[in-house]
C-alpha positions, 0 to 999 in steps of 0.5 A: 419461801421468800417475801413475795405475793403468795397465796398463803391459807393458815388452817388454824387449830380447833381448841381455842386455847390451841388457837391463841398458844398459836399466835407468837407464830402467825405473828413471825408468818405475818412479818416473814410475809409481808408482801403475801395475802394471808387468809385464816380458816377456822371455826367461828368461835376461833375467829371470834377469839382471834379478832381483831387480828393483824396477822392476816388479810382475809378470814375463812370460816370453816362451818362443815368437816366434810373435807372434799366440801371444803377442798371444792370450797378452797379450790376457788381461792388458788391458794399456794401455800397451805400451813396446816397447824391443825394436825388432822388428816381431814385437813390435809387431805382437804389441801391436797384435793384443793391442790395447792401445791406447797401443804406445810404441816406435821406428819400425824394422824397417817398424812405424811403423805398430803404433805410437800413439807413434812414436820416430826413432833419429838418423842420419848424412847418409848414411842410417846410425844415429848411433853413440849410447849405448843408455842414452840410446836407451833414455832417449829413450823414458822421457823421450817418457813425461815421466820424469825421466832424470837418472840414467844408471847401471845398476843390478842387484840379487843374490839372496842365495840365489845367492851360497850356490848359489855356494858350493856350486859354487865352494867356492874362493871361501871361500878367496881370498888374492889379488885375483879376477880375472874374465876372459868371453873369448867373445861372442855376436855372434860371433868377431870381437869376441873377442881372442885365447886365448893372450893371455888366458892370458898375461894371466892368468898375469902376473896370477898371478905379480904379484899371486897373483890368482885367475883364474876363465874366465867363458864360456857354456854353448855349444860355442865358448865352451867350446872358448876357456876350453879354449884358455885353460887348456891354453896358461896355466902356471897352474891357472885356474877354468874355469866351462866345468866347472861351468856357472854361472846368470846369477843366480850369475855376478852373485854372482861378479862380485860378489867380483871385484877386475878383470873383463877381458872382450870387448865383450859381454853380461856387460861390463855386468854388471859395470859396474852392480855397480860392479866394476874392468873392462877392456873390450876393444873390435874390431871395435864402437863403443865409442859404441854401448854407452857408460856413462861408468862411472869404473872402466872402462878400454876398450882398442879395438883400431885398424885400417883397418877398424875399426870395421866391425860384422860378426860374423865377420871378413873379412880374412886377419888379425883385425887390430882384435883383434890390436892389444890387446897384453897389455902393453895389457892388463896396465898397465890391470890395474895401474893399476886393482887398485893406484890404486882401492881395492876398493868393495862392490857395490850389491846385494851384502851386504859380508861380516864374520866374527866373530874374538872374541865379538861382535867382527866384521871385513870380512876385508880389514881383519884383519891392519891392525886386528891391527897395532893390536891391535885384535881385540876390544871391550876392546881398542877401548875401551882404545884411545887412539893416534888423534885425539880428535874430541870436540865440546862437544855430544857426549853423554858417553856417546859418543867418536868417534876418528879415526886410520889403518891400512895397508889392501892394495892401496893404497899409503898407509894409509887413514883411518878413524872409530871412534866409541864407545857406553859404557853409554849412557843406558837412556832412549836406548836405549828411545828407538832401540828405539822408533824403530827398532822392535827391540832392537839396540844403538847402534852396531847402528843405524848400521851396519844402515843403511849396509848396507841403503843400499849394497844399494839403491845409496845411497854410504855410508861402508864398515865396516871393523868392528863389535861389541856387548857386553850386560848382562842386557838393555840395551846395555853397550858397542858400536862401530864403525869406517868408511872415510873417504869418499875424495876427498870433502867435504861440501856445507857444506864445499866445493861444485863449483867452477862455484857458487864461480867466475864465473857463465859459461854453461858453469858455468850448465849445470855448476850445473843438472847438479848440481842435478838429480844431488842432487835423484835422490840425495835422491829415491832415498834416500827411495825406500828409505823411509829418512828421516834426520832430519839431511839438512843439507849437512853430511851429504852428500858429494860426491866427485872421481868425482862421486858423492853419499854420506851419512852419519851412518847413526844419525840414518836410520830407516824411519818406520811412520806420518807418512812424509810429515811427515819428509820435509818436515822432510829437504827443510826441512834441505836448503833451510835448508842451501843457502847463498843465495849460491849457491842462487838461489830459481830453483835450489831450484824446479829442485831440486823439480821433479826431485825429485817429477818434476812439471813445473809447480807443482800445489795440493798442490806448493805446499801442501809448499813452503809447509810448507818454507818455514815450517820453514826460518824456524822453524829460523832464528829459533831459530838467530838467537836463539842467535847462529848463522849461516842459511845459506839467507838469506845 
């Protein structure tokens, strides 16, 4: 298949875990087919899980199991594609009667033969199937279609409108002191993968009396589940937030997972939830491989419970003692909690708008920074400006207009003070002003423009520095004084400056395939921002960083903007400053032609490919004979 104008219909898998174990591969279909129209099918609780999305155009609700309702249902839309990710014969049965002619799909449950495009899930000796992620699983259908499936994390995005039907029914969350702590003690596939209620509540109340947490008991609207979060509360010593109460959406569990500091759940569908929105999680694993749902998330702690018959895959337990389960201790539990609310610091979920509140004019705060900003008394713009106990990070060709500082505060939970950047915008030039007005298409003020974007890129799932704070200050009509403040990226560096030690070492085959990895995970990095119809006009290395947990960040926010016209133009110059960048010591002609392919997802060189690269090329001598010409260094030709 090629980018043209099909008619694709994605039938989505029915578990809501499935579902968004699913997305890193309707992501790679959406970027594949971008010139398609994509309809999703699937069940309203899947969709409500799902969205908003940005993989598709159009959505399906399926509301019947009748296969030749929904085939008479589906014949109307002239589908040309069927990408089938859920297994049944229902579903490809339906898509055969529908006729569409191309149904991609694996070959399971007798259906091989409704099938045009035919899949083989992998299995042992033995005739079982092989215990693999369902992000790979699924992948292996994006990647059948030529897609590039480079990137495996899960992705959701939040409806802001669910985060104040949140707040309506939970108006304790505009109070929380401690961490939040979100526990989902029950499951769908049964009980056997659930752990034992007493031990959620003692759980809970340690958690209460160590860190003064905020306990909330996440379950789904049925009788069982109702009957564990009631279990729970009556055996803890503490007042707890049942859910059970006041039944929550799908829409606004994602909005309270979203403010969650821990998120403590049985195998099961709202684990993965978490997982794609980024939030600290200890999963707790019986009588299922953890193989079978891995996602290599770097804040995820798994306990899995160890026994003779484990794991044995069955929904209810067949022995006298649930003895998987059993063995989680909530000593376990509890040690997993302290290394993750007091070792990694709280990060914003992408998809979710970080929240700040206004405590003098124009002055906004993240409110987990008041009291450290106040120990410097920094609680207004006067107080920023007259500012000086920090490093002076004045270089000789910054605008006079501009001061950037560099100094630390004491940020809870973490043990040591965290680093922070104030940067400063004094009455800058009228023509700047007009200039970032023109540009950015609206009447903002300096600092306005760099922290808009490292918002809007954060909710789109591109790591930027987080804003601790931010403020403006007016005359009649133009700016008189803005700021703000950032974290510093913890554990990174950037490009320029340190690259992964498998370019820097002896070229083994090992660092080879470690060289090959990074080169596609920047190429879905860069190809991801331009996604957002951001450019930045100085995507050199300097501006990227990469960090211990090996993710990509950008920086530099002010220099981003979304162009109206000439889209194309930028973009070449933004891959010009990469490839100029890309020290050749390290970077092989080969490597660049690699990075390309992941980027545009093409698999050879076509007129127009070489017609751009051209165009990189030519720019990158330009910007090296300007930088011979004043005695600098060009990193591409060393």
């Amino acid at each position: 298949m090629r980018d043209t104008k099909y008619e694709i219909l994605v039938w989505l898998p029915s578990p809501m875990g499935d579902a968004v174990l699913c997305t890193p591969a309707l992501r790679a279909i959406r970027q594949r087919f971008k010139s398609s129209r994509i309809s999703f099918l699937a069940k309203p609780t899947v969709r409500e899980v799902l969205s908003p999305s940005r993989f598709n155009d159009i959505w399906l609700e399926q509301q019947i199991s009748n296969p030749l309702a929904i085939a008479k249902k589906l014949k109307k839309h002239k589908f040309t594609h069927a990408i089938l990710f859920k297994n049944s014969f229902a579903s490809a049965l339906a898509a055969f009667l529908a006729g569409i002619p191309s149904r991609i799909g694996y070959a399971r449950e007798g259906r091989g033969l409704l099938l045009t495009d035919k899949l083989y899930p992998p299995k042992l000796p033995d005739g079982k199937f092989k215990p693999i992620s369902m992000i790979d699983y699924y992948l292996a259908i994006a990647s059948w279609l030529g897609c590039n499936t480079t990137d495996r994390n899960l992705e959701l995005l939040i409806d802001p409108q669910e985060d104040m039907k949140l707040s309506a029914k939970l108006p304790e969350a505009a109070d929380f002191e401690g961490p939040v702590v979100v526990i989902v003690p029950g499951g769908a596939f049964g009980p056997s993968k659930c752990w034992l209620s007493e031990r959620f509540a003692a759980t809970a109340d340690w958690l209460i009396a160590s860190y003064n947490a905020t306990v909330v008991v996440s379950v789904a609207p049925n009788p069982a589940e109702k009957r564990i979060a009631k279990e729970i509360c009556d055996s803890s010593k503490h007042k707890l937030i049942n859910l059970a109460d006041r039944p929550i959406t799908a829409g606004e569990l994602k909005s309270l997972f979203s403010a969650a500091d821990l998120v403590i759940t049985n195998d099961t569908g709202p684990r993965h939830i978490a997982i794609a929105l980024r939030r600290k999680i200890i999963s707790l694993f019986g009588p299922n491989d953890p193989a079978w749902t891995d996602t290599g998330y770097e804040n995820e702690i798994q306990i899995a419970g160890e026994a003779p018959c484990a794991p044995c895959c069955k929904p209810i337990c067949e022995k006298k003692e649930h003895l998987c389960m059993q063995a989680i201790t909530v000593e376990m539990v509890c040690k997993a909690a302290k290394k993750l609310l007091e070792n990694n610091k709280k990060q914003p979920a992408p998809g979710a708008k970080q929240k700040f509140v206004e405590i003098s004019k124009s002055f906004f705060i993240d409110p987990d920074y008041k009291i450290a900003l106040s120990e410097l008394g920094l609680t207004s713009i006067d107080a920023v400006f007259s500012f000086n106990a920090a490093k002076n990070l004045a270089k000789d060709n910054l605008s006079r207009h501009r001061s950037r500082l560099q100094f630390e505060i004491n940020s809870p939970p973490s043990p040591s003070p965290t680093t922070v950047f104030l940067k400063r915008y004094d009455r800058p030039p009228i023509s700047v002003q007009l200039k970032n007005w023109l540009m950015h298409r609206s009447r903002q003020s300096c600092a306005f423009f760099d922290f808009e974007p490292a918002n809007k890129l954060a909710a789109a799932g591109i790591n930027t520095p987080k804003t601790v704070s931010h403020g403006e200050q007016w005359g009649l009509f133009f700016e008189k004084r803005s700021f703000i403040i950032t974290e510093k990226i913890p554990n990174a560096e950037s490009l320029e400056r340190k690259l992964p030690d498998c370019f820097t070492t002896p070229a083994t085959v090992e660092n080879l395939k470690l060289r090959r990895s990074f080169i596609a995970q920047l190429a879905a990095f860069v190809k991801k921002f331009h996604e957002t119809n951001y450019r930045h006009r100085d995507l050199y290395f300097s501006h990227i960083f990469y960090g211990a947990n090996g993710q990509f960040y950008l920086i530099d926010l002010a220099r981003t903007f979304r162009p109206i016209l000439r889209r194309r133009r930028f973009r070449i110059k933004d891959i010009t400053q990469l490839y100029y960048s890309a020290p050749g010591r390290y970077f092989s002609k080969t490597d660049r032609l690699r990075f390309y392919f992941r980027l545009t997802g093409h698999g050879k060189l076509a007129r127009k490919d070489k017609v751009f690269i051209g165009k990189v090329i030519n720019k990158a001598k330009r910007i090296a004979r300007h930088d011979i010409k004043h005695g600098r260094p060009v990193p591409f030709a060393s």
